[in-house]
C-alpha positions as CSV (number, residue, x, y, z in Angstrom):
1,X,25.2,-7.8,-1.8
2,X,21.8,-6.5,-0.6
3,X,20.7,-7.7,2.7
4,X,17.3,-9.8,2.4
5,X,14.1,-8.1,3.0
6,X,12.3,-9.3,5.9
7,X,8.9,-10.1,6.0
8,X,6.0,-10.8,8.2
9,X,3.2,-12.6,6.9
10,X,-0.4,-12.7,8.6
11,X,-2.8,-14.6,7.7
12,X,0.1,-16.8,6.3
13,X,-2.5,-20.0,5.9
14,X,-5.0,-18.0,3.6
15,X,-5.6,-17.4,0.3
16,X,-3.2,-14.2,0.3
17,X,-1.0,-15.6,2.7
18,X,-0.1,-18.9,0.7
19,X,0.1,-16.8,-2.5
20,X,2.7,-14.0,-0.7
21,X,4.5,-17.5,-0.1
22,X,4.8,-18.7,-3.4
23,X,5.7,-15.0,-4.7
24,X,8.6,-15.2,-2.1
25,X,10.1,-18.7,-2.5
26,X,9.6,-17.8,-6.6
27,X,12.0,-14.5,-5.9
28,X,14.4,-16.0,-3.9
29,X,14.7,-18.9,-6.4
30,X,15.2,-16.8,-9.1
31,X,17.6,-14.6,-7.1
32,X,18.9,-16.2,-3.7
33,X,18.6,-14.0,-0.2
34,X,15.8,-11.6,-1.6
35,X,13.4,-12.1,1.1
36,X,13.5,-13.7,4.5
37,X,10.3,-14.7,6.0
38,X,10.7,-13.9,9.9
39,X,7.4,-14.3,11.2
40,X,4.3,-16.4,10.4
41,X,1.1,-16.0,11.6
42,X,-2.6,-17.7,11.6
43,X,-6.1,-18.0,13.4
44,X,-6.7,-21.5,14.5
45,X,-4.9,-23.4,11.7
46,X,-2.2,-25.1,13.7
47,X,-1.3,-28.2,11.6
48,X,-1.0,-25.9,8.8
49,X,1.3,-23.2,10.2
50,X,3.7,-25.8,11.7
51,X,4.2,-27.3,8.1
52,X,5.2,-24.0,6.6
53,X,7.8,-23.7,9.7
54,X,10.3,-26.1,8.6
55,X,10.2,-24.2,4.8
56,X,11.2,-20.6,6.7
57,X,13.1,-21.5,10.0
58,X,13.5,-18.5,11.0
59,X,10.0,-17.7,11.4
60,X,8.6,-17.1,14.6
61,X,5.0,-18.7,14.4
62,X,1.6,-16.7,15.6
63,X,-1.6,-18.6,16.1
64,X,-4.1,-15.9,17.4
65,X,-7.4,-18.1,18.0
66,X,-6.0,-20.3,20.6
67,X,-5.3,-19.3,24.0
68,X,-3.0,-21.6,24.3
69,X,-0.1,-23.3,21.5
70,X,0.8,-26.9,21.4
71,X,4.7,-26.4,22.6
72,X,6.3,-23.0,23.8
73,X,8.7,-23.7,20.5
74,X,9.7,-25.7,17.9
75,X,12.4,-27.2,16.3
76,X,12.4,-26.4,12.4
77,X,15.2,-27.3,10.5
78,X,17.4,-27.2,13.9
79,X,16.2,-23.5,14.4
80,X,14.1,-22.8,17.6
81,X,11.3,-21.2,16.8
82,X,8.8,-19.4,19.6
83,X,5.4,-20.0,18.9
84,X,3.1,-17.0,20.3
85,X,-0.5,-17.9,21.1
86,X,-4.1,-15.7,22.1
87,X,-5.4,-12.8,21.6
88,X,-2.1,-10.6,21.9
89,X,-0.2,-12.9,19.6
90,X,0.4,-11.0,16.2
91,X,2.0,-8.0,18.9
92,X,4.0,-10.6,20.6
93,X,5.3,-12.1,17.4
94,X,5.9,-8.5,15.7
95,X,7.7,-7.8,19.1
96,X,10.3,-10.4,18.7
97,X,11.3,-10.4,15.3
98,X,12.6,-7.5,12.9
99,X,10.3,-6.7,9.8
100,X,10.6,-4.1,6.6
101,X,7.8,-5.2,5.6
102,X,3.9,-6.7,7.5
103,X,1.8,-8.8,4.7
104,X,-1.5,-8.4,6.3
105,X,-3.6,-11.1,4.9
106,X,-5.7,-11.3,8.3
107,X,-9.5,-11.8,7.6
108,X,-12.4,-9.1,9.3
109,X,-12.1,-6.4,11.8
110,X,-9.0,-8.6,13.4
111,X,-7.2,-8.0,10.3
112,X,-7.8,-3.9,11.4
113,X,-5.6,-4.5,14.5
114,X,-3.0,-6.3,12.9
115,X,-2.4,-2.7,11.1
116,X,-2.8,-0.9,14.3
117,X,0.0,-3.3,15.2
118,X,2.6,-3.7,12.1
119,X,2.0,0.2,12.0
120,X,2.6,0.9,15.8
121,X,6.0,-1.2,15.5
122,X,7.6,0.6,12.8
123,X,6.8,-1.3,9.6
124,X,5.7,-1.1,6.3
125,X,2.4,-2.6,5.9
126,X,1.1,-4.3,2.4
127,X,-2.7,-4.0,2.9
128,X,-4.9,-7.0,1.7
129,X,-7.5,-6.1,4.6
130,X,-10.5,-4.3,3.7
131,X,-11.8,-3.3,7.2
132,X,-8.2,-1.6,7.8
133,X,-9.5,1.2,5.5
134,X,-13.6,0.6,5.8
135,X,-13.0,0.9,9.7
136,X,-10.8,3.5,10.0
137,X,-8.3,4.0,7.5
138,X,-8.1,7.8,9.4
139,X,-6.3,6.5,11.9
140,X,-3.7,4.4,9.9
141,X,-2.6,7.0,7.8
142,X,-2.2,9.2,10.4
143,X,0.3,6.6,12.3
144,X,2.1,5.8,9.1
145,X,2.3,9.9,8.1
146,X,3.9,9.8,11.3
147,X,6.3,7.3,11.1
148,X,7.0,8.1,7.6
149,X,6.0,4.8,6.3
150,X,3.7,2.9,3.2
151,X,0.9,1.4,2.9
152,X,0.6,-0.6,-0.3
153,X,-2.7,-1.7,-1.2
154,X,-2.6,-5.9,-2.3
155,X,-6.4,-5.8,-3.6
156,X,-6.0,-6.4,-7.6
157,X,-8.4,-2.9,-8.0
158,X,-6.7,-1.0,-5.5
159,X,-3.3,-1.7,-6.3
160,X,-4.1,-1.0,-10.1
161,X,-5.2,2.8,-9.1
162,X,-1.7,2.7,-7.0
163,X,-0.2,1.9,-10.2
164,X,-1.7,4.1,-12.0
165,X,-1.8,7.1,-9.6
166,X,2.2,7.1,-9.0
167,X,2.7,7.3,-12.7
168,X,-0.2,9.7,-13.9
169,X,0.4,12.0,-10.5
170,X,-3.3,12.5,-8.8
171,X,-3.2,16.2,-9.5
172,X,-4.0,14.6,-13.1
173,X,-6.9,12.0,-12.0
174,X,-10.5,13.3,-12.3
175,X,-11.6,10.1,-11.8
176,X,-11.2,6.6,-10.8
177,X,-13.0,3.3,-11.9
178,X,-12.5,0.2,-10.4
179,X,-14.0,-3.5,-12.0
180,X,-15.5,-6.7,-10.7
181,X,-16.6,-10.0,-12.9
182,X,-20.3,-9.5,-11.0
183,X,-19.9,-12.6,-9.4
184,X,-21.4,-15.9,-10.1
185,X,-25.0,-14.7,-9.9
186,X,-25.3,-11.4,-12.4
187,X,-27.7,-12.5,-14.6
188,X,-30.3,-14.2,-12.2
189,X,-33.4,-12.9,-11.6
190,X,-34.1,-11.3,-8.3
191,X,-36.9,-14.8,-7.5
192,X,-34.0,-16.7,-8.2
193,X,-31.5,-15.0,-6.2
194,X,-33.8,-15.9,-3.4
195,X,-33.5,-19.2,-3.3
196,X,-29.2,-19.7,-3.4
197,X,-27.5,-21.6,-1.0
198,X,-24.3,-20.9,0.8
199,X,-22.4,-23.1,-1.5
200,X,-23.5,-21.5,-4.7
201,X,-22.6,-18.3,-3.1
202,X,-19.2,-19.4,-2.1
203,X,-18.3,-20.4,-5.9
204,X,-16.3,-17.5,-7.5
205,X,-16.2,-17.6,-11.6
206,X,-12.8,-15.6,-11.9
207,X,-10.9,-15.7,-8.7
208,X,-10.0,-17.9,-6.0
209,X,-10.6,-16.5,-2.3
210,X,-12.4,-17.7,0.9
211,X,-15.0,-18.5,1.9
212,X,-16.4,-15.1,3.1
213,X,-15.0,-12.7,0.5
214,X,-16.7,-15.0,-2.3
215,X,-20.2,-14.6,-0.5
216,X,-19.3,-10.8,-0.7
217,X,-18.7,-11.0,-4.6
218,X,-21.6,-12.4,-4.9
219,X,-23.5,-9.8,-3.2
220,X,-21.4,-7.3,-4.7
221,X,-20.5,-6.1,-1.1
222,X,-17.2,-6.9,-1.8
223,X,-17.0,-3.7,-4.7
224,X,-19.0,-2.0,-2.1
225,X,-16.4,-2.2,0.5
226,X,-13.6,-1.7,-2.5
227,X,-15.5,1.7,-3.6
228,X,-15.4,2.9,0.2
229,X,-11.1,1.9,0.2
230,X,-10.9,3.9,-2.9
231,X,-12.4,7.0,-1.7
232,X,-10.2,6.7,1.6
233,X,-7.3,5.6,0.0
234,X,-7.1,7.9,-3.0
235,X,-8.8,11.5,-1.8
236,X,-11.7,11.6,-4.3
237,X,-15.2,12.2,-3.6
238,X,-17.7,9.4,-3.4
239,X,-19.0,10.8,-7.0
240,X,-15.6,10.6,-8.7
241,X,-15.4,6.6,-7.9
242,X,-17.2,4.7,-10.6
243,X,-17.5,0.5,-11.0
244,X,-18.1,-1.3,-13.7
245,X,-18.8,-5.1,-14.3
246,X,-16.1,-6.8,-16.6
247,X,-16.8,-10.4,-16.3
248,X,-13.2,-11.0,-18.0
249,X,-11.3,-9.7,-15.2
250,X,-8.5,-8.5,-17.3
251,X,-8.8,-4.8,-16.3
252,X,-8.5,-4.4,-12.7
253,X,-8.8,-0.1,-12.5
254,X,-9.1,2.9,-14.7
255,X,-8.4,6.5,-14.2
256,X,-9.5,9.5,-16.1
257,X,-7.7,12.7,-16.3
258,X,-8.4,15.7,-16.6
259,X,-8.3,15.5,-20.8
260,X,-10.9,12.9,-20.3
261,X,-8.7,10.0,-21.6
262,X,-9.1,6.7,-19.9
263,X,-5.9,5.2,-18.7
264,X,-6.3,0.8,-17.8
265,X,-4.6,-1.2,-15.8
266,X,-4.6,-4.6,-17.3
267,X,-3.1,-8.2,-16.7
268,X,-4.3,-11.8,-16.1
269,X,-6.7,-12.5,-12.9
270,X,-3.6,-13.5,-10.7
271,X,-3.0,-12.0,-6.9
272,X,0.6,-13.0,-7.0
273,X,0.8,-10.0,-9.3
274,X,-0.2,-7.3,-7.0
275,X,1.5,-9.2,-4.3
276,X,4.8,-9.2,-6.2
277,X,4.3,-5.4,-6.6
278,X,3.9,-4.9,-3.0
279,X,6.9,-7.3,-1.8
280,X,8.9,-5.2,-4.3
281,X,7.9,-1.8,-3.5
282,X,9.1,1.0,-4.6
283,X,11.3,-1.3,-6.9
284,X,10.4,-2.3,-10.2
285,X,11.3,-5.6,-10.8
286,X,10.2,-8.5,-13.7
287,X,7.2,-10.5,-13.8
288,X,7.2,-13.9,-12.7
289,X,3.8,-14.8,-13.1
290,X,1.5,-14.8,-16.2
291,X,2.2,-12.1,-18.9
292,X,-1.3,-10.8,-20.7
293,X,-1.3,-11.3,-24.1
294,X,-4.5,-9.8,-25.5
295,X,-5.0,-11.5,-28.9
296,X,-8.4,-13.3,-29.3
297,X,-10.0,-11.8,-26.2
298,X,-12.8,-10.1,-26.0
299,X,-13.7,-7.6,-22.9
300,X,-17.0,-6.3,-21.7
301,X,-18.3,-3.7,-19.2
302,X,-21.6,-2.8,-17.6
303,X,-23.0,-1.1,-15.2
304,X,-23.8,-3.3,-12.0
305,X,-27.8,-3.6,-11.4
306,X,-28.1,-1.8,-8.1
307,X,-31.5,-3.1,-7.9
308,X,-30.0,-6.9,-7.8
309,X,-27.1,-5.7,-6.2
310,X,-28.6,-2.8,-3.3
311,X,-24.9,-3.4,-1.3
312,X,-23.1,-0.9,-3.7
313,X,-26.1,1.3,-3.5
314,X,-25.7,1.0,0.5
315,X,-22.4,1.3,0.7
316,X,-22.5,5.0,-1.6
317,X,-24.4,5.8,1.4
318,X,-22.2,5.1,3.9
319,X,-19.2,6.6,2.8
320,X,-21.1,10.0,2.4
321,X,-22.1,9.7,6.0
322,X,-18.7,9.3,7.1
323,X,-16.3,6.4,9.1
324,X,-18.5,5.4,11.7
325,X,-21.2,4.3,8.5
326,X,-18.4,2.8,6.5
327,X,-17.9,1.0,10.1
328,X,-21.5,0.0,10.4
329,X,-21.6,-1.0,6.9
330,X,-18.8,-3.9,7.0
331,X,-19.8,-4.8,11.0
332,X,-23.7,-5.5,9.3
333,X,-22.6,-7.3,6.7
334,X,-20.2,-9.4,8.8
335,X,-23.0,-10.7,10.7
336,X,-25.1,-11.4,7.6
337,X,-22.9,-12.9,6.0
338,X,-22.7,-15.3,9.2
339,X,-26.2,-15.8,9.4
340,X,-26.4,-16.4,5.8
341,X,-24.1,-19.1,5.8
342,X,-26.1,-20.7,8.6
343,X,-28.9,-20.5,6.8
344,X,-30.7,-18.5,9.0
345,X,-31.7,-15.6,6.7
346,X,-32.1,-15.8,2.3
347,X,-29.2,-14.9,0.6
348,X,-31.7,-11.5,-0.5
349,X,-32.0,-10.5,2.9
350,X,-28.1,-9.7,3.7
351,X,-28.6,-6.4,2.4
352,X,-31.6,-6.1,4.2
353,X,-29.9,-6.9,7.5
354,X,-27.1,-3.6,6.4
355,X,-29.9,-1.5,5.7
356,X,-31.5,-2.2,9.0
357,X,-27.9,-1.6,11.0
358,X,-27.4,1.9,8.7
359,X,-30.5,3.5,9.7
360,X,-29.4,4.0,13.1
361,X,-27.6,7.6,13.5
362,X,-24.1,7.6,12.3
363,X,-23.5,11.0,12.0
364,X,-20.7,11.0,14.5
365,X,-16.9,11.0,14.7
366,X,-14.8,8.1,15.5
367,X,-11.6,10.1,17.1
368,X,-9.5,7.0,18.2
369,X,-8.9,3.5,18.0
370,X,-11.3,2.5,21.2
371,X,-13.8,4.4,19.4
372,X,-13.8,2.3,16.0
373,X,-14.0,-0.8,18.2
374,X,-17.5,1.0,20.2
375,X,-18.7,1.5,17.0
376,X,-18.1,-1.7,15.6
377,X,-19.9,-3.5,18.7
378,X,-22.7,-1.4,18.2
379,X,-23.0,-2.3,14.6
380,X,-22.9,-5.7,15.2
381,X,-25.5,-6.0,17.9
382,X,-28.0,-4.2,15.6
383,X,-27.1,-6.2,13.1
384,X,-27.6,-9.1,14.9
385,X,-31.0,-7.9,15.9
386,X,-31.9,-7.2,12.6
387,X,-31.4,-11.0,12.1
388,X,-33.6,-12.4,14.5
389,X,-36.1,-9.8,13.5
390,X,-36.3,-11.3,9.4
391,X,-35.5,-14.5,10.7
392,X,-38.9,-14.6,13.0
């Protein structure tokens, strides 16, 4: 019989997190002692992460935005579990407890070090974070070239051109398309994009995410950030990478090859799919989430309105400059994001707040970890300038 596989999840309370979860208990349901879950992590939602610990008892538990944890350790299901607490807790949990495998559902830059860390520490590492590649995806590969290990991109675009790319072979691919619905504001006016709240923002049509990412949908700074992961992630120039609107959300990527065919990767809205890919990986296993069946439906494409939508516009321009932009480019839009949601800028002026941040020299190299971390300071205290200078 085949030993489990054991997995980390961080971010374990998230939207990813709870969905790795149910694609885990639904495996080993189906076939008993296909996964272990040993170690659990989250940011500040305590309550949360000591109900989960009684479902997986032998989880050690992370909670990385306290300093300190309500008990040194639990008892779940008669298992003592060590609970690690701080700023150095994701390292201290993937420190005690064996892992094949490092879910990293971790929002922001954090989410960055948490691939620094799974990375460092041996393991395979299913990506869901965005800034791991935006920041310095360099730097990662390198460490898992190194250590001969995989990173499996979880985002529904991403891991369609994975997909896609390990059958067709990339010496095939002339060029790759990724998709987004447009959000829940494509077909207002710019006067009326002006005047959104934070709530309207935070309402996805299609899929259901956080908070933050759904503001970035609806800016389209969430393709943005996608186009800059596929250009790291797959070796094609920023040309080559094309996005389309498809409200329907059905196809998640395309490639084209060299014959000029177009070859789709298509299935229902659902991130347990992906995420059952990358639990799997390399294997090939059945479905047990939704099957697409495509009679009755209708699908449509267009290109995005870059003059709506300037973050995909911005973020073409950062990925030509290089890391350090692609850097600046997610630090800015962070902190507008934040200031947004506070209501201290419009909803219109986020890109306006990146814009500002990117037109300070970026033109440099990033060489090491310390430096993505100087860079992203430095984003983020422009950015925050650029704030209190539209806010005034």
């Amino acid at each position: 019989m085949r030993k489990p596989r054991k997995i980390v999840v961080l971010g374990a309370t998230g939207s990813i997190g709870t969905q790795t979860l149910t694609c885990i208990d639904a495996a080993n349901r189906a076939e008993p002692g296909t996964f272990q879950v040993t170690g659990l992590s989250a940011f500040t939602s305590m309550e949360t992460l000591l109900h989960l610990s009684p479902l997986y008892p032998e989880a050690a538990l992370a909670i990385s935005g306290l300093v300190v944890a309500p008990e040194n350790e639990i008892n779940a299901s008669g298992h003592k579990v060590p609970i690690f607490a701080g700023p150095q807790a994701i390292d201290q949990l993937l420190d005690s407890v064996p892992a094949d495998l490092v879910v990293n559902g971790v929002a922001g830059a954090a989410g960055f070090r948490a691939s620094i860390s799974a990375l460092t520490r041996g393991c395979n590492l299913a990506l869901a974070n965005k800034e791991s590649v935006v920041m310095g995806f360099s730097q990662i590969k390198a460490m898992a070239e190194r250590k001969g290990l995989s990173i499996i991109p979880v985002d529904s675009e991403h891991a369609g051109l994975f997909q896609l790319v390990s059958r067709i072979g990339s010496a095939s691919i002339t060029e790759l398309c990724i998709t987004g619905s447009g959000g829940p504001f494509r077909t207002l006016s710019l006067s009326e994009l002006r005047n959104l709240e934070p709530d309207d923002a935070a309402q996805h049509p299609v899929w259901k995410m956080g908070r933050k990412i759904s503001i970035d949908s609806a800016t389209l700074a969430n393709k943005g950030l996608e186009l800059i992961e596929a250009v790291r992630l797959f070796g094609l120039p920023e040309e080559d990478v094309r996005i389309l609107i498809h409200p329907e959300s059905i196809i998640h990527a395309l490639v084209r090859t060299k014959d000029s065919a177009l070859y789709a990767y298509m299935s229902e809205p659902d991130m347990k799919l992906p995420i059952n890919i990358a639990l799997h990986w390399p294997d090939e296993v059945p479905s047990l989430f939704g099957r697409l069946d495509l009679a009755g439906k209708t699908l449509h494409f267009e290109d995005p309105d870059l003059e709506r939508f300037p973050m995909l516009r911005l973020a073409r321009e950062s990925v030509r400059i290089g890391e350090a932009a692609t850097n600046a480019y997610n630090a800015a839009n962070e902190i507008a994001v934040a200031a947004f949601e506070r209501r201290a800028i419009l909803f219109t002026q986020i890109p306006e707040v990146v814009e500002r941040t990117l037109s300070h020299d970026w033109h440099f190299p990033v060489p090491d970890v310390d430096s993505i971390f100087e860079v992203d300071t430095l984003a983020r205290k422009l950015a925050h300038s650029a704030v209190l200078e539209i806010s005034c």
